[in-house]
C-alpha positions as CSV (number, residue, x, y, z in Angstrom):
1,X,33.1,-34.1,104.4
2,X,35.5,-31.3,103.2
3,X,37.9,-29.2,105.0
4,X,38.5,-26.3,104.4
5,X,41.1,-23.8,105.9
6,X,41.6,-20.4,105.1
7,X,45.1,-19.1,106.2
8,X,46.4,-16.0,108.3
9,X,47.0,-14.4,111.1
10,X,44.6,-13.2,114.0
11,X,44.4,-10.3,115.6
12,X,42.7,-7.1,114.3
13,X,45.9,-5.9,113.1
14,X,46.3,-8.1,110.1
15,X,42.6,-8.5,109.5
16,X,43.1,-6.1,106.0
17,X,46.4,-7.4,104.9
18,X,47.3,-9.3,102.0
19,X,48.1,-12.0,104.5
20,X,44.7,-12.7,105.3
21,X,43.2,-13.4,102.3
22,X,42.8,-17.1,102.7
23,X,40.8,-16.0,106.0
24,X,38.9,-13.2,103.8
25,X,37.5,-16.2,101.3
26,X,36.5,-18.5,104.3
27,X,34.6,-15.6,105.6
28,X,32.7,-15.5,102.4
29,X,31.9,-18.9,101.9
30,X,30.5,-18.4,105.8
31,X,28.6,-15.5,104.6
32,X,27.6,-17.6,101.7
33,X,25.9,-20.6,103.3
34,X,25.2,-18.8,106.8
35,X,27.8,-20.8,108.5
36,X,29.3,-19.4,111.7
37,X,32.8,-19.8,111.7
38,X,33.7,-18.9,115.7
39,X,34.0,-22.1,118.0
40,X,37.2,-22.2,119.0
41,X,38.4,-26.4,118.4
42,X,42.3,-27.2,117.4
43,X,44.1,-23.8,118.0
44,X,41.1,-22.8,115.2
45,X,37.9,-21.2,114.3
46,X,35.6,-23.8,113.1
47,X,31.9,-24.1,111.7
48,X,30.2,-26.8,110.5
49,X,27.4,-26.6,107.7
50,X,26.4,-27.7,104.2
51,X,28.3,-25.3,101.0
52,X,26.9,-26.3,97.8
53,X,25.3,-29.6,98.6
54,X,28.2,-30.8,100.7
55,X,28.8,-30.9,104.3
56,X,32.0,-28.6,105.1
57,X,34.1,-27.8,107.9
58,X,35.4,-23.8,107.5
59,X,38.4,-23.1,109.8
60,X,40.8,-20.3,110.2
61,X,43.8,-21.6,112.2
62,X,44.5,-19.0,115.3
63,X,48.1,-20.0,115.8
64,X,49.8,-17.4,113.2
65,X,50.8,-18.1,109.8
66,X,54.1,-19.7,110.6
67,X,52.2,-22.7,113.1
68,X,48.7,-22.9,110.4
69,X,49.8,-26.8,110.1
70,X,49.7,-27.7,113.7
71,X,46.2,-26.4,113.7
72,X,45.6,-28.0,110.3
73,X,46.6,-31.7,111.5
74,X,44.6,-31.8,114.8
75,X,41.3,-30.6,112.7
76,X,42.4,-33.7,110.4
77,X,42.6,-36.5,112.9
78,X,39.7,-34.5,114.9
79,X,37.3,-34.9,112.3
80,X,39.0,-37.9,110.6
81,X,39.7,-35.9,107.0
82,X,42.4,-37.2,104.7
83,X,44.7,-35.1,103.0
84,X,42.6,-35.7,99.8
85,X,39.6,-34.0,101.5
86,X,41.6,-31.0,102.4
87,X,41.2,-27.4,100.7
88,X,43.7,-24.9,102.0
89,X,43.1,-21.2,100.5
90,X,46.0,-19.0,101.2
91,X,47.6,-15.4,99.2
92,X,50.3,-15.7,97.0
93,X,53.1,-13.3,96.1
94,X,54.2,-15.2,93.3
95,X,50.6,-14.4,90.6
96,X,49.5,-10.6,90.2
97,X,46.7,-8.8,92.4
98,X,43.4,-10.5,91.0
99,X,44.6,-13.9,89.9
100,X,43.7,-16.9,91.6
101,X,45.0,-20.3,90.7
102,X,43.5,-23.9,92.0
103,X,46.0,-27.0,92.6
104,X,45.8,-30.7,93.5
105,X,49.4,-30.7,95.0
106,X,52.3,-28.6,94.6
107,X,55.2,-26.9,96.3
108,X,54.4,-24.8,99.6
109,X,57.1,-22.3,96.9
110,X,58.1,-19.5,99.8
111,X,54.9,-19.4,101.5
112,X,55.2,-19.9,105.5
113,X,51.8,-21.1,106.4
114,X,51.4,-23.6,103.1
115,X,55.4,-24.6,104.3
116,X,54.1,-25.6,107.9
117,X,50.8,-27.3,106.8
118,X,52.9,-29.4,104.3
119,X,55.4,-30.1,106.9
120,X,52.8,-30.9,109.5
121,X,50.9,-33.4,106.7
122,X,54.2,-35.0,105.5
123,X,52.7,-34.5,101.8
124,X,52.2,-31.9,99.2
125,X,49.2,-33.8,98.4
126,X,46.7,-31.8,99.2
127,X,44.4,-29.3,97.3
128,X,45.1,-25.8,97.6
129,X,43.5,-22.2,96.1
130,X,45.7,-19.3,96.0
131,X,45.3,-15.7,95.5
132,X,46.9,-13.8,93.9
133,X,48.8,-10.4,95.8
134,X,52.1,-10.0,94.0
135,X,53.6,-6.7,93.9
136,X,53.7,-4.7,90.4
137,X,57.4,-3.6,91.6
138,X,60.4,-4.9,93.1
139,X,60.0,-4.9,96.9
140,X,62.7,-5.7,99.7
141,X,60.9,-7.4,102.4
142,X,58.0,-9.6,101.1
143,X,57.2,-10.0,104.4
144,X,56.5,-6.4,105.1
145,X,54.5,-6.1,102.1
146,X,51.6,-8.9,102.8
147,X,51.5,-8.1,106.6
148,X,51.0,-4.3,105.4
149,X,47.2,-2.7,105.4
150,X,46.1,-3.1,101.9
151,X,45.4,0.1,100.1
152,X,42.4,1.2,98.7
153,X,42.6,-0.1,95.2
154,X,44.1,-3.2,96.8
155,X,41.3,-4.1,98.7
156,X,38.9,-3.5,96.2
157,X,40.7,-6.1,93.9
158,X,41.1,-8.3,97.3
159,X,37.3,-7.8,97.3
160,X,36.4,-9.5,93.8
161,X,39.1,-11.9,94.4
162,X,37.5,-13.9,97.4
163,X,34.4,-13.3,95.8
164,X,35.8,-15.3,92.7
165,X,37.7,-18.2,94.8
166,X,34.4,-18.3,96.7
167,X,32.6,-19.0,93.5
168,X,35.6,-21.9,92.6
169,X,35.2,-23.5,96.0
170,X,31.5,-23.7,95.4
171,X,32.4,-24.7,91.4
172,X,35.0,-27.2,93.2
173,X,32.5,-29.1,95.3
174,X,29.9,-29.4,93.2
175,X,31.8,-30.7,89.9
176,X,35.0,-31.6,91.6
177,X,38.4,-29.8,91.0
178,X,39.2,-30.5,87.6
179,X,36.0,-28.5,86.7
180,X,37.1,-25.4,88.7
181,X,40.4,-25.3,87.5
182,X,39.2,-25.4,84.0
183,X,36.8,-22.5,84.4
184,X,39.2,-20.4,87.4
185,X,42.7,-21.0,86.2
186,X,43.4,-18.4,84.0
187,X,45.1,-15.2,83.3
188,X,43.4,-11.8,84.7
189,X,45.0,-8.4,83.5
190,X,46.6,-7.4,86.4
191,X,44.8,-3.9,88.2
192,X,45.8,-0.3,87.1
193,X,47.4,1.6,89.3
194,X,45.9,4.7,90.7
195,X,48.3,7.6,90.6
């Protein structure tokens, strides 16, 4: 059985923010394989069903960005998932609008939610998909910017994106990760701008 997490914040007031796109791509793998992601288990919303031949577990922790590990731990020893059956999706400030990148460990980099879900796992060890939200100019407060309403064009990009890691994911279980990274780990030109 897979795990997999989507991060962000609840709350209608982030639900179009950058933030939330790991909560955005869970929502379309629900959409994808009619899996309803709304019973509320381990500070979480969880549904259980089959996504590309597999049986999954969807969640979107409820706790806020900065607490997405305690969620993430208690639906690991709740369903008894390692940290090698893990697959946290999350946005990332660091790779333009568009790009998504897939991982079988790495850093948490400056990214509070990945930060607490390593911290609460005690490893890096864990397989991750981010997407991509960086700003195409310098910006003060990062933190402003992802919990900021995406704008038009933004969310049209956001749009395709999930759409995308939703098709890795898929890609992911049913050829395993080397697979998707092959096919989803590469360059996209980042979106123009509308003046």
């Amino acid at each position: 059985m897979r795990l997999i997490i989507g991060l962000g914040n609840p709350g209608p007031e982030y639900q179009w923010t950058a933030h939330n796109l790991g909560f955005l791509a869970v929502d379309e793998l629900a959409n994808r394989s009619s899996i309803r992601v709304e019973r509320p288990e381990a500070q979480a919303l969880v549904g259980l069903g089959k996504l590309a031949g597999n049986d999954v577990i969807l969640a979107k922790p409820q706790t806020y960005m900065n607490l997405s590990g305690n969620s993430v731990g208690r639906l690991m020893d709740k369903y008894e998932v390692d940290p090698g059956e893990l697959l946290v999706l999350f946005d990332e400030v660091d790779l333009p609008w568009g790009m998504i990148r897939i991982g079988e460990r790495g850093s948490p980099g400056t990214h509070n939610g990945a930060k607490s879900v390593t911290s609460a796992l005690g490893t890096p060890e864990f397989a991750r998909l981010r997407l991509g939200c960086g700003p195409d100019h310098p910006v003060g407060d990062l933190a402003a910017y992802v919990l900021r309403p995406m704008k038009k064009n933004e969310l049209e990009v956001a749009a395709e994106m999930v759409a995308t890691a939703a098709d890795a994911v898929e890609l992911l279980l049913a050829q395993g990760i080397a697979a998707a990274m092959n096919k989803f780990n590469r360059k996209v030109p980042p979106p123009e701008q509308q003046s």
